[in-house]
C-alpha positions, 0 to 999 in steps of 0.5 A: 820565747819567753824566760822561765823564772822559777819561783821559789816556795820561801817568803820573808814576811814583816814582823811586828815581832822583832822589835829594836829599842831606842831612845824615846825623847819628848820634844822640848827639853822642859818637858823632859826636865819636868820627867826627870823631876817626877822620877827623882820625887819617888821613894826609893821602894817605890822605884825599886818596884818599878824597876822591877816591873820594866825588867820583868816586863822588857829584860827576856826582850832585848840584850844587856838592856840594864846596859842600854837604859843606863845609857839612855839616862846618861843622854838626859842627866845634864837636863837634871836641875840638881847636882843629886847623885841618883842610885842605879835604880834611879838612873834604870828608871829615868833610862826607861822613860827615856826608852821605847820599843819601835817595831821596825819591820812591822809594815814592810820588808821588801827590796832586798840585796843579796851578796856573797857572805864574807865568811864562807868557810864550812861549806862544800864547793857546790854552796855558798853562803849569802848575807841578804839586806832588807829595807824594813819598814815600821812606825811613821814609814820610818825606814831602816836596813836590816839583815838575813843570812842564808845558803844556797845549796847545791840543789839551788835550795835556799835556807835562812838562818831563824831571825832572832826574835830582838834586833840591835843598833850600832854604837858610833865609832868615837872620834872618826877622823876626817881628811881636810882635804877632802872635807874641804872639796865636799864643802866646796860642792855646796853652795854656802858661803865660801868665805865662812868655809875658807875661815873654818878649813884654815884652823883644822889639821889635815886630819881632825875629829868631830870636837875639834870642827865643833870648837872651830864652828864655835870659835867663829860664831863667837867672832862672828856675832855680828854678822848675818846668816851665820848659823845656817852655813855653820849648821850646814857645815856641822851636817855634813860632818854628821852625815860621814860616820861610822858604826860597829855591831859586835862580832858576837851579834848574828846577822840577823840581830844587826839593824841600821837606824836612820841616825844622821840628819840627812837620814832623819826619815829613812834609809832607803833601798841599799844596793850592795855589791862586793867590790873587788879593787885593783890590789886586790883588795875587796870590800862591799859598796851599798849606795842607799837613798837617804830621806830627811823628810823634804829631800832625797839624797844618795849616799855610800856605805860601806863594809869590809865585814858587815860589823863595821859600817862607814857612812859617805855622802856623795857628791857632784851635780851626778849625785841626784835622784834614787837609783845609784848603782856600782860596778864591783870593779874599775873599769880601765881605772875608773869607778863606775856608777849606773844612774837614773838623772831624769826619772825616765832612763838609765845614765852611766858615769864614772870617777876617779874618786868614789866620793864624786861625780860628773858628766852622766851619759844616757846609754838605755831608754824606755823602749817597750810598752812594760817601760814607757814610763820609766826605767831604772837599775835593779842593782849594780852590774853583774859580770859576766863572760858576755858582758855586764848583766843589769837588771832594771825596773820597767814600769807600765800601764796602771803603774806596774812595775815588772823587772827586766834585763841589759847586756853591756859591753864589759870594756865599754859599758856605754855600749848596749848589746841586748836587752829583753823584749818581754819582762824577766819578771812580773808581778802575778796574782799572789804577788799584786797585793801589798803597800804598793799593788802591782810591783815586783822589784829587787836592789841587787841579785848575784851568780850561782853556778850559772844561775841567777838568784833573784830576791825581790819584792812583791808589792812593796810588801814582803821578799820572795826568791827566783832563779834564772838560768843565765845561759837562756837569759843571754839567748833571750837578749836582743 
């Protein structure tokens, strides 16, 4: 008996309407010095004008964007060959130049994640308020994560609050603190050179921030002249401490108008594929995991994010010999005091490890492999666990003939999920004709899907393209589990 998945008549379609503005800087600092030169030449009429004509242009674009120009000036003014005090129409117009617009869900908004909103007030108790993240894919195939919010009713309807017609970054969180000894084991995961790590560690508190590892790294070099294959460990170093950070929206921002950019060097080329979960802790504590594929351009690495209120952000790298391929997926609970984590090692099956530090990983177990032909040729998770009265339900990729990708389902044992109690035979869901076309033909895929009075609500991807909706009935899945 086959399970019936009802499609839902609501689409989420790339817009090269919503655009994100960014610095733009020319590669190579003359060329920028030689920018600079030009605008600091002008008259201060004809730069009047010009500011004019950006503001009239870009201003009914995008927020506080006086603001944002000022700050993209202040980024390049120490290439300024002068001790000059510009005017503020001056410093707009350089911020200007120094600025562009990236459309950054123009090509694709697929793989979504849904989670419970943190803010569920309001409602009736048949409803309940979602946040939705999306990878959005724009200019270069540059992929970033961005955001809808919504309702599921009692009805099992589902409406998306309007997206706002501009899009905005996190700033930084300014002087993040480090745990040394931490930072430390992160450090010893790598393989540098451990003398030079020994040499850096030793002059940093047990606490530090971003400038005083930077005044140790430059301390050493200075000491250091002499010796050879310096800089790469150092630059190493300097990464990793880039690749933890933090960021924060403001709370006025709606959900949509939030978007997070690749800004870290791990990043470089794209933040893929977030899984987020709600994670309730031992104390009672709750917050949201989302383990993301990050890509600099040569290299995929899993990383962590993580959030208590989807305005603050902190970046976490992971490490171990666990943390490879993409895929990474939390349980939103310890299981007998260990996180766990499902994994995909070897491009074909599904792993199961666990930790006692959320930051580290080891000894992967293998606990589901293709077995019918909708999966020969590899299998993946589609999301992290979902809890269950029956077990742990997990929702995976199978991918087949012609490479089709179609979703489907697993029980775990909930004391014990290195135990396989059934699985699906046939797909849960599969691509169909209205759902073949797109990036990648032939695809349907999701990150993550969540529990709703009993039935499953299922955002996922057509094609590597756009982002539909399913429901599931959970208790005719379990009957359909061998």
């Amino acid at each position: 008996m086959s399970i019936r998945a009802k499609r839902l008549k609501i689409t989420l379609m790339p817009s090269q309407e919503r655009v994100l503005i960014r610095p733009f800087v020319p590669k190579g600092s003359v060329h920028s010095q030689r920018i600079l030169g030009r605008v600091m030449s002008l008259s201060e009429k004809n730069v009047h004008q010009a500011v004019e004509t950006v503001l009239k242009n870009f201003a009914d674009r995008h927020k506080n964007i006086e603001e944002i120009l000022l700050q993209h000036y202040e980024d390049v003014r120490r290439l300024a060959l002068t001790d000059t005090r510009p005017s503020k129409d001056v410093k707009l117009l350089i911020g200007a130049y120094f600025t562009q617009e990236y459309s950054l869900e123009s090509a694709a908004l697929f793989n979504p994640s849904i989670v419970p909103h943190p803010d569920q007030a309001g409602l009736d108790d048949k409803s309940v308020r979602f946040i939705l993240s999306l990878r959005a894919t724009g200019e270069g195939h540059i992929s970033s994560i961005v955001f809808r919010e919504g309702i599921i009713d009692g009805d099992f309807n589902i409406s998306i609050r309007k997206p706002t017609p501009f899009v905005t970054e996190p700033r930084r969180v300014p002087n993040v603190r480090f745990e040394k000894k931490l930072f430390a084991r992160k450090l010893g995961e790598l393989d540098i050179n451990s003398d030079i790590v020994e040499s850096i560690i030793t002059k940093l508190a047990a606490s530090f921030c971003l400038d005083d590892l930077q005044k140790a790294l430059d301390d050493y070099y200075r000491a250091a002249l002499h010796k050879h294959n310096v800089q790469e460990t150092l630059d190493t170093i300097l990464t990793l401490a880039l690749s933890n950070y933090e960021v924060r929206f403001l709370p006025g921002q709606r959900t949509s108008e939030r978007a997070i950019f690749p800004s870290s060097p791990s990043q470089r080329n794209g933040i893929e594929d977030a899984r987020f979960v709600k994670f309730a802790d031992d104390d009672g504590a709750g917050r949201y995991y989302a383990t993301y594929t990050a890509y600099d351009g040569k290299v995929v690495i899993p990383q962590l994010l993580e959030t208590e209120d989807f305005l603050r952000f902190r970046f976490v790298t992971l490490n171990g010999p666990a943390v490879r391929n993409k895929g990474m997926a939390i349980f939103p609970r310890r299981i007998n005091g260990l996180y766990a984590m499902l994994s995909r090692q070897d491009n074909e099956n599904i792993f199961l490890m666990y930790s006692d530090n959320i930051h580290f990983w080891y000894d992967p177990v293998k606990i589901v492999r293709p077995t019918f032909p909708w999966e020969f040729v590899q299998m993946g998770n589609c999301g992290s666990p979902i809890e269950l009265d029956e077990g742990w339900l997990v929702l995976s990729h199978g991918v087949g003939p012609m490479r089709r990708y179609c979703i489907g389902a697993f029980l775990l044992d909930k004391n014990d999920p290195s135990k396989l109690i059934g699985r699906l035979k046939e797909p849960l869901l599969q691509p169909n004709e209205n759902e073949r076309e797109g990036y990648v033909p032939n695809v349907v895929y999701t990150c993550g899907a969540m529990v709703h009075r009993n039935t499953l609500i299922l955002p996922y991807a057509m094609s590597d393209y756009a982002t539909a909706f399913a429901t599931i009935d959970i208790a005719e899945l379990i009957k359909n589990l061998d």
